[in-house]
C-alpha positions in Angstrom: 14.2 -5.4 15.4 13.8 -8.2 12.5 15.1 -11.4 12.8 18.4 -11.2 10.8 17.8 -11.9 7.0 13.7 -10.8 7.7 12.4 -7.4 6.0 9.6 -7.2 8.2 8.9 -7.6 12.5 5.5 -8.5 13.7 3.4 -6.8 16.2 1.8 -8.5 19.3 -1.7 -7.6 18.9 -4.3 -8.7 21.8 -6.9 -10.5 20.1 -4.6 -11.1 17.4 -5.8 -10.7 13.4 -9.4 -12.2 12.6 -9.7 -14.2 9.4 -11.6 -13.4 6.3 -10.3 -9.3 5.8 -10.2 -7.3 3.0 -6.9 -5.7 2.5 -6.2 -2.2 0.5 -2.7 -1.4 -0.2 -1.6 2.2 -0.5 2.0 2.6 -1.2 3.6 6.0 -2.6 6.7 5.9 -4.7 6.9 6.1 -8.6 3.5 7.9 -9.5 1.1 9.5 -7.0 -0.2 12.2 -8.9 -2.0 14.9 -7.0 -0.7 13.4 -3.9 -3.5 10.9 -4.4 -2.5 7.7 -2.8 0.2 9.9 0.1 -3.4 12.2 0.9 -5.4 8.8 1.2 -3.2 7.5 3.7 -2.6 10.9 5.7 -6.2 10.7 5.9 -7.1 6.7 6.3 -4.3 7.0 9.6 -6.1 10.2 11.0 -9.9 8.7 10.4 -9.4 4.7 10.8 -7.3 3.8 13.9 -4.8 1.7 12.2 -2.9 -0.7 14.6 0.3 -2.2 13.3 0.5 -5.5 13.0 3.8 -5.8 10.7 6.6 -3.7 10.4 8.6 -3.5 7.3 12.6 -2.7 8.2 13.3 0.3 6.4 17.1 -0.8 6.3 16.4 -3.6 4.0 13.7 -1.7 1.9 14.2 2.0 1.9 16.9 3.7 -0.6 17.4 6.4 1.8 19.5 8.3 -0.6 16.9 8.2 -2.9 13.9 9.5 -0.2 15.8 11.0 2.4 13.9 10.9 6.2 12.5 14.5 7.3 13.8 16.3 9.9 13.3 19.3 11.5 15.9 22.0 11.9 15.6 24.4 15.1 17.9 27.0 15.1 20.4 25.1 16.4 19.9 21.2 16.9 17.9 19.2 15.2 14.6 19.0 17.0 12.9 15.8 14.9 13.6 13.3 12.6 10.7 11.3 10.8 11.5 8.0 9.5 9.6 6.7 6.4 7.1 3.6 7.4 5.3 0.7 5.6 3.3 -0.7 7.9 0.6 -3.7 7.9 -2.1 -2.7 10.1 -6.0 -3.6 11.5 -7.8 -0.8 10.9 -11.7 0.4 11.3 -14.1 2.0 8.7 -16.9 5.0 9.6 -19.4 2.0 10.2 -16.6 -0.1 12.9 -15.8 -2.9 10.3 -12.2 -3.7 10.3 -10.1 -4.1 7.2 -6.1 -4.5 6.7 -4.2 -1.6 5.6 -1.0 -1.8 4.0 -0.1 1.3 3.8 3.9 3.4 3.2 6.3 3.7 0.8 7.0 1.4 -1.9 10.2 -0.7 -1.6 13.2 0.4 -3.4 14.7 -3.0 -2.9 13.8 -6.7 -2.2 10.1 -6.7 -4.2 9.8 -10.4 -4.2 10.5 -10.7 -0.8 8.0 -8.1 -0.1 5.2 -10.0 -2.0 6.3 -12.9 -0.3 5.5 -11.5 2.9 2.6 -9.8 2.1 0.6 -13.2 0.5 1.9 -15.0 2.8 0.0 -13.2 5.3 -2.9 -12.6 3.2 -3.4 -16.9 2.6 -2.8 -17.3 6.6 -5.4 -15.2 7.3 -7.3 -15.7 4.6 -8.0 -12.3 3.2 -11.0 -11.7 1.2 -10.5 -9.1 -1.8 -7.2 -7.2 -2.1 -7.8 -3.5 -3.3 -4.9 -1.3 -4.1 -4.8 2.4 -5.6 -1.9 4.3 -7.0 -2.6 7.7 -9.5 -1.2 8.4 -12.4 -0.7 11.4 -14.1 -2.6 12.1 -17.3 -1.4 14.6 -19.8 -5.8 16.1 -19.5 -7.1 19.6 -18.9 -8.1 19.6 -14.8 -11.4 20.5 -15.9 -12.4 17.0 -17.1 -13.8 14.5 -15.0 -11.3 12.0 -13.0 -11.2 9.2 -14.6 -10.6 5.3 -13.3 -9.0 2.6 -15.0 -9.3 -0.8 -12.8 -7.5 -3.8 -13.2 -7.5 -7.3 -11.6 -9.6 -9.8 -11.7 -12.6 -9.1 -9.9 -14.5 -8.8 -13.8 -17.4 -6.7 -12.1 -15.5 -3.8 -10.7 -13.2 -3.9 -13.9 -16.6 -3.5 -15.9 -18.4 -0.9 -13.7 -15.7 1.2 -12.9 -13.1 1.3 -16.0 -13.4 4.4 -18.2 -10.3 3.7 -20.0 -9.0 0.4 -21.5 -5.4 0.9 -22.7 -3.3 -1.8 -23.8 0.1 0.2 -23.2 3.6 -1.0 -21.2 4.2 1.5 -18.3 7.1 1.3 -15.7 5.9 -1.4 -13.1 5.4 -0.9 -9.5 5.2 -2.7 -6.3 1.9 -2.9 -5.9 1.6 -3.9 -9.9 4.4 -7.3 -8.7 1.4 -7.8 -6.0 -1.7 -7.1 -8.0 0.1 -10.0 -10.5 1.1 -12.4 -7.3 -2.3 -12.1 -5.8 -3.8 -13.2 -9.4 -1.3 -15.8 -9.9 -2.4 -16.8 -6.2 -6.5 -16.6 -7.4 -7.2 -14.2 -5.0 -9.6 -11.6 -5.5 -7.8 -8.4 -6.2 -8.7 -5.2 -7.9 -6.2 -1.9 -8.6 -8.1 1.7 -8.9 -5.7 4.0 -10.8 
């Protein structure tokens, strides 16, 4: 369990957590349209091997009113009950490189807390890029191409991969408070909506 007053536990990891990472963050919450970001992260745990190496308390960050934990209902006693999780873990590409994967819900409560943690261990061990994705929905026919909009500053990913360049005031998210931090923190971060 957390230390009292900590939103997060860390995991003992043999070897423990080289230097020098890139980190992507995935969290789920206000938008995911298509199941986007929650179908990367199904996928990204079944193909990469993640390995925890913090734990976020879901006590401190989850509104469980708001997204209740799933359970399964057999016939007469409840047979499972799945917590929601926001873990910090090592994980390994299809070529063996590792790369940190922050990856769960986004907090209801206690945001700058959360960043705090998060950069925190990003400048200890000095991660290289940040990239996060979230999706939005778009009021398009499904027979036009997807389309990317990147932000952050990491100028030759914004350029290459950007084809559309609002200036608009949406409803922030967490990973938009980290995206910000990160900048603030001139780290090399880029967001993929």
């Amino acid at each position: 369990m957390p230390i009292s007053g900590e939103i997060h536990e860390r995991v003992a990891r043999s070897g423990g957590v080289p230097s020098g990472l890139p980190l992507v963050i995935l969290l789920t919450g206000f938008t995911d349209a298509g199941s986007a970001v929650s179908g990367l992260i199904d996928h990204l745990g079944e193909t990469t091997a993640p390995e925890p190496v913090l734990v976020f308390d879901n006590d401190a960050l989850l509104d469980y009113r708001a997204r209740r934990p799933v359970l399964t209902f057999d016939q007469d006693h409840i047979a499972d009950l799945t917590p929601a999780r926001l873990e910090l873990s090592i994980a390994h590409d299809a070529l063996g490189r590792p790369f940190l994967l922050l990856a769960g819900y986004e907090p209801d409560f206690a945001w700058n807390a959360f960043a705090d943690v998060v950069l925190d261990f990003a400048a200890e061990h000095e991660v290289s890029t940040v990239t996060w994705v979230h999706a939005i929905a778009m009021p398009v026919p499904h027979t036009r191409p997807i389309g990317v909009t990147v932000s952050g500053n990491r100028a030759e990913l914004t350029a290459a991969h950007s084809v559309w360049r609002p200036r608009t005031q949406v409803p922030g998210t967490a990973g938009h408070l980290l995206e910000h931090r990160f900048v603030r923190a001139e780290r090399s971060v880029a967001s993929f909506v």
